[in-house]
mmCIF file of the C-alpha atoms, coordinates in Angstrom:
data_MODEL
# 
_entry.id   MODEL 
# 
loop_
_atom_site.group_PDB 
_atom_site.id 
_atom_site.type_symbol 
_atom_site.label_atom_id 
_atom_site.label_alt_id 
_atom_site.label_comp_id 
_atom_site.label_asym_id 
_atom_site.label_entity_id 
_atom_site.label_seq_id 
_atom_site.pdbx_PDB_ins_code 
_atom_site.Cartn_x 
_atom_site.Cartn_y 
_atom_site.Cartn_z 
_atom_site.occupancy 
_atom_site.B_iso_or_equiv 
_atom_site.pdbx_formal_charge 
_atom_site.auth_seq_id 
_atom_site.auth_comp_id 
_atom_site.auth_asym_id 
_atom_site.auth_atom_id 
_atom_site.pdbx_PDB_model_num 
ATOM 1  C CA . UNK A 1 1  ? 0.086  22.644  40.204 1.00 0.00 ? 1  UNK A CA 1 
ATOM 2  C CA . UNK A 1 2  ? 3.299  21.347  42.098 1.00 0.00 ? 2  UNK A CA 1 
ATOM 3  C CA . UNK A 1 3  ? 6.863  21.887  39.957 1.00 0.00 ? 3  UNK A CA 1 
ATOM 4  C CA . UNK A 1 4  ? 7.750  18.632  41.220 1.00 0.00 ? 4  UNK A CA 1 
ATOM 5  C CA . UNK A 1 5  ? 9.815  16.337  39.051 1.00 0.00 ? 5  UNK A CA 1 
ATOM 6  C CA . UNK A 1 6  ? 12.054 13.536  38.496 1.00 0.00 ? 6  UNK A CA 1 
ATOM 7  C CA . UNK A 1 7  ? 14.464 12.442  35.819 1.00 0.00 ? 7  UNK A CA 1 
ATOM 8  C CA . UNK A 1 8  ? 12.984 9.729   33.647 1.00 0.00 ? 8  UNK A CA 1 
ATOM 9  C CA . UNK A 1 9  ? 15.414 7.060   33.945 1.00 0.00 ? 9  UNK A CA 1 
ATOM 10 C CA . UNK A 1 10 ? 15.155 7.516   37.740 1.00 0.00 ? 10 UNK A CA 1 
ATOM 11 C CA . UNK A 1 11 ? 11.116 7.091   37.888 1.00 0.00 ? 11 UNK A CA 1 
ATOM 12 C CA . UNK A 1 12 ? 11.691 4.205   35.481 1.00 0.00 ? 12 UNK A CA 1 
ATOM 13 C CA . UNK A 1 13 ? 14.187 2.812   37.297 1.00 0.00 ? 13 UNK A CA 1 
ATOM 14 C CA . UNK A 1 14 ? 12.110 3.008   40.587 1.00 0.00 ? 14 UNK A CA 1 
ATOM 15 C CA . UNK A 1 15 ? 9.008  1.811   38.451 1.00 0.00 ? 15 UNK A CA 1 
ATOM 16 C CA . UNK A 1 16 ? 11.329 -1.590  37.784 1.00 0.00 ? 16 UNK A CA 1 
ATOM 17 C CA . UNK A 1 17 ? 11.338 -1.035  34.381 1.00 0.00 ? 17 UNK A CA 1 
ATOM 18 C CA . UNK A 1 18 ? 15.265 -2.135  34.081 1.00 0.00 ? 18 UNK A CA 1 
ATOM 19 C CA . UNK A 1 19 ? 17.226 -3.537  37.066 1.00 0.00 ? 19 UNK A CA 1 
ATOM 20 C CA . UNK A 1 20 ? 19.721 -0.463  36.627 1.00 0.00 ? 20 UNK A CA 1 
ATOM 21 C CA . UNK A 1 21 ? 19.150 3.037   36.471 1.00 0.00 ? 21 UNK A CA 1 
ATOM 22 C CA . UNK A 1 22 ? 22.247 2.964   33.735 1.00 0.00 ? 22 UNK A CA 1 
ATOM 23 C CA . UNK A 1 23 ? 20.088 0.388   31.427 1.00 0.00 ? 23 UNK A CA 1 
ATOM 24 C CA . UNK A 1 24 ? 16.926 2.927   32.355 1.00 0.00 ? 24 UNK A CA 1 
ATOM 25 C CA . UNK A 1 25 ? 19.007 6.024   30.810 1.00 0.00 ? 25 UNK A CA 1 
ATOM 26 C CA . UNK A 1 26 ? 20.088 3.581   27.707 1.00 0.00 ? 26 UNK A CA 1 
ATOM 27 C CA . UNK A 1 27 ? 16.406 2.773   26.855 1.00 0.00 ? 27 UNK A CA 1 
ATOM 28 C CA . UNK A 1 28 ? 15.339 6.118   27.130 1.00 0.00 ? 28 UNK A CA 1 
ATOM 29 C CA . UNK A 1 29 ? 18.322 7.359   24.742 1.00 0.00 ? 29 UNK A CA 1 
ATOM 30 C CA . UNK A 1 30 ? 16.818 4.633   21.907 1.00 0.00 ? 30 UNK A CA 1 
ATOM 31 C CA . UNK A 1 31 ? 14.407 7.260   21.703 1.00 0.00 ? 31 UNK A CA 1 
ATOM 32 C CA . UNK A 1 32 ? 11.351 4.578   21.504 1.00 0.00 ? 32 UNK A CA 1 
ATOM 33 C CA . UNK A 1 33 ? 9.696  5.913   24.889 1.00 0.00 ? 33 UNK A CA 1 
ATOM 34 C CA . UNK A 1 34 ? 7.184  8.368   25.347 1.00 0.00 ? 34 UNK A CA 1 
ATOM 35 C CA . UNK A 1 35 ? 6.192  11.215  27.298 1.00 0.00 ? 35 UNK A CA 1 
ATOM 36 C CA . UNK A 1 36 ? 2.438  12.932  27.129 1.00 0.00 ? 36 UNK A CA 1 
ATOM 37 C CA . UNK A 1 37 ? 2.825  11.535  23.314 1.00 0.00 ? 37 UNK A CA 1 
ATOM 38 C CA . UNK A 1 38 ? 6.074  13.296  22.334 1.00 0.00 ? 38 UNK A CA 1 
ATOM 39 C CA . UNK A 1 39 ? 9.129  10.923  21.863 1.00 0.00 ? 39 UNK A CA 1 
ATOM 40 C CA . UNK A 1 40 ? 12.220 11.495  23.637 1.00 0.00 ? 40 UNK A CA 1 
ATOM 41 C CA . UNK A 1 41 ? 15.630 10.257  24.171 1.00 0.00 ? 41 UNK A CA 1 
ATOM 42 C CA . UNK A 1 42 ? 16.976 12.518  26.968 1.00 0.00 ? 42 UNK A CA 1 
ATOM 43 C CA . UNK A 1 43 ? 17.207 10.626  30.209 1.00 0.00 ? 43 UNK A CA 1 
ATOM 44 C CA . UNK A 1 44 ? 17.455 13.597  32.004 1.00 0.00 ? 44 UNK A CA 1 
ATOM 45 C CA . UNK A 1 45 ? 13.481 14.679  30.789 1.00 0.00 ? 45 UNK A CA 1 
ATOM 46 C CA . UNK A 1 46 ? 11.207 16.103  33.779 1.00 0.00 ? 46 UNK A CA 1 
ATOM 47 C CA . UNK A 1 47 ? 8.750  13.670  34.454 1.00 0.00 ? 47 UNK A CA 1 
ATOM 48 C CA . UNK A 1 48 ? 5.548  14.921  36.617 1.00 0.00 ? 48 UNK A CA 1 
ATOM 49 C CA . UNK A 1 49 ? 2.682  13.354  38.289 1.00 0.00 ? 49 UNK A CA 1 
ATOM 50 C CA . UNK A 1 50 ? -0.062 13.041  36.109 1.00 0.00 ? 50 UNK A CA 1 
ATOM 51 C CA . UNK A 1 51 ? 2.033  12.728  33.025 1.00 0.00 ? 51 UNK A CA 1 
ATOM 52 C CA . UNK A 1 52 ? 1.747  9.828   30.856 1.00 0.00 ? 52 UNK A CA 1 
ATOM 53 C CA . UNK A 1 53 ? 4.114  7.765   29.704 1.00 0.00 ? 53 UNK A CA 1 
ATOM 54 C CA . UNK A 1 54 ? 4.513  5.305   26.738 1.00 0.00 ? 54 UNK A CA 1 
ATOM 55 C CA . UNK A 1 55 ? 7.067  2.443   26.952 1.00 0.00 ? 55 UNK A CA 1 
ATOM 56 C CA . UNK A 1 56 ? 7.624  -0.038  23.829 1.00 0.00 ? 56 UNK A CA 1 
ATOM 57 C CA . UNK A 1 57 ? 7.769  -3.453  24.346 1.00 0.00 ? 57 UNK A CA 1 
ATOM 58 C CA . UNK A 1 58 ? 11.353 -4.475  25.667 1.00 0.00 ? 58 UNK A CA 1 
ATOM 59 C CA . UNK A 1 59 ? 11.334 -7.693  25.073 1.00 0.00 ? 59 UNK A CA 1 
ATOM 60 C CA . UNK A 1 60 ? 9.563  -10.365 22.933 1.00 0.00 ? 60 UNK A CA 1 
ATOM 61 C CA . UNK A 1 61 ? 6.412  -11.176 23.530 1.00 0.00 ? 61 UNK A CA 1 
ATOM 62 C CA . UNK A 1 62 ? 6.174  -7.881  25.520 1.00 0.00 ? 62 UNK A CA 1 
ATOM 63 C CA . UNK A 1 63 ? 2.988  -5.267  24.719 1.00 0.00 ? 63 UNK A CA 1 
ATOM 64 C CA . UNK A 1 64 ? 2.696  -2.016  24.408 1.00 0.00 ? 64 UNK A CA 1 
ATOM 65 C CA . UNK A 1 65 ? 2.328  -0.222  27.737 1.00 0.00 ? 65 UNK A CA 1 
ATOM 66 C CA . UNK A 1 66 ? 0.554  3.337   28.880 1.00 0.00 ? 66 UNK A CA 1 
ATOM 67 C CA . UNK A 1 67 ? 1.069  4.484   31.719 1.00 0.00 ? 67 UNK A CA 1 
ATOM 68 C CA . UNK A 1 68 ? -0.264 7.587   33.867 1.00 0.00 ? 68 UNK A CA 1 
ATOM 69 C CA . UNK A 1 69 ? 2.253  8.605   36.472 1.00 0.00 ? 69 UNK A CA 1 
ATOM 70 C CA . UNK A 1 70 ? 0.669  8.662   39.749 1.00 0.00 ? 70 UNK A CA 1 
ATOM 71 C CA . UNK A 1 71 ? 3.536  9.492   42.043 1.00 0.00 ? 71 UNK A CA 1 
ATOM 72 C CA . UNK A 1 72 ? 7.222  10.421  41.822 1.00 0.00 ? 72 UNK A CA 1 
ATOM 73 C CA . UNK A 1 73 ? 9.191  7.172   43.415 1.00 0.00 ? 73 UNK A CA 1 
ATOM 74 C CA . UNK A 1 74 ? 11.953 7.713   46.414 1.00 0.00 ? 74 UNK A CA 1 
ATOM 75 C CA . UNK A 1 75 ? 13.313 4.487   46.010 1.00 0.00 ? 75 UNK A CA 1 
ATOM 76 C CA . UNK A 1 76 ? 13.599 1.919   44.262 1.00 0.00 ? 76 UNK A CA 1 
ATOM 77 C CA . UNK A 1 77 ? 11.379 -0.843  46.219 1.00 0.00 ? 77 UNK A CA 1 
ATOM 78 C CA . UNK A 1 78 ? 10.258 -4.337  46.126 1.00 0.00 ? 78 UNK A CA 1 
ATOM 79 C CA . UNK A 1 79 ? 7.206  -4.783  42.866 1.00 0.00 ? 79 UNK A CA 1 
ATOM 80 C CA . UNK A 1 80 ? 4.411  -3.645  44.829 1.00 0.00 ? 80 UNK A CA 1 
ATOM 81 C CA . UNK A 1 81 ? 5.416  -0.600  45.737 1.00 0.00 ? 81 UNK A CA 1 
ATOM 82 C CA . UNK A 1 82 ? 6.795  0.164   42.325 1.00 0.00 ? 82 UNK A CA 1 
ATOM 83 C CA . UNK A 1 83 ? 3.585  -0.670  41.223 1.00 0.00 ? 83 UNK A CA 1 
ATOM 84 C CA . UNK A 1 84 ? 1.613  2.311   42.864 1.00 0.00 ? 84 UNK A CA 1 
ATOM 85 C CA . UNK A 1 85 ? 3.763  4.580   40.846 1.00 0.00 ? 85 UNK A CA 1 
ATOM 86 C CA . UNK A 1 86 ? 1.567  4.632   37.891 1.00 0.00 ? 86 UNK A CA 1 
ATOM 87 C CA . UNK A 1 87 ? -2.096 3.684   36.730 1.00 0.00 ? 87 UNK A CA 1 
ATOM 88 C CA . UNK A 1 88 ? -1.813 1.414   33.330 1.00 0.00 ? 88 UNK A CA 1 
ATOM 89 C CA . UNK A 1 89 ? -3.944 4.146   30.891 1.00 0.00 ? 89 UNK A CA 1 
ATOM 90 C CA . UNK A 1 90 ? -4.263 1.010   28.181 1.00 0.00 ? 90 UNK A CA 1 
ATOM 91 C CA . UNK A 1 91 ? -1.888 -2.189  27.208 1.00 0.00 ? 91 UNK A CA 1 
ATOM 92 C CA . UNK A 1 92 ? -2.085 -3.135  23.590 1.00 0.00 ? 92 UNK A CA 1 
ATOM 93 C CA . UNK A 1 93 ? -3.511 -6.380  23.325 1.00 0.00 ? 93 UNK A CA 1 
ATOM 94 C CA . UNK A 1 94 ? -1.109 -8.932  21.562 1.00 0.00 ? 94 UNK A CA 1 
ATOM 95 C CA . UNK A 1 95 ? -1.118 -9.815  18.009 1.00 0.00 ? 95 UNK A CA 1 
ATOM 96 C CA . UNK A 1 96 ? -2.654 -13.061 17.377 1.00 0.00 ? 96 UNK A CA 1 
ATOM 97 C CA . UNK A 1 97 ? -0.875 -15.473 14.751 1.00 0.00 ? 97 UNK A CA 1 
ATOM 98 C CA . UNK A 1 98 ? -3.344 -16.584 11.604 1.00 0.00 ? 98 UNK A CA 1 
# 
């Protein structure tokens, strides 16, 4: 197994979770994300491939997202790329009005 890592707000940041690493590091500190199911709010966590990662919704109308880290990002590129970072594990389906 590879000791490879990478700060969490930097893989979410490359992962175009936020559209600055800052407002990465300020989500993570809410203490709402996720990593391998324990909560944290230290931006500076390890983060490894094969990890998975939990993100709340960050916006309205916004699901629930799991993620499985696939690769450890060295930049921050255009949506495609950022896309290959992870695997989506599950999204919770939205919450239908009655």
């Amino acid at each position: 197994m590879s000791d490879a890592y990478q700060r969490l707000d930097q893989w979410l940041y490359y992962a175009r979770i936020a559209k600055t690493r800052p407002l990465c590091a300020t989500i993570v500190s809410k203490g709402r994300i996720r990593v391998n199911r324990q909560p944290t709010s230290k931006p500076h966590a390890k983060l490894r491939i094969g990890d998975v990662v939990t993100l709340p919704p960050l916006s309205p109308g916004e699901d629930v997202r799991v993620w499985r880290v696939l690769d450890l990002g060295e930049r921050r590129g255009p949506a495609k790329e950022a896309s290959q970072l992870y695997e989506i594990v599950r999204e919770e389906p939205k919450k239908l009005a009655s």
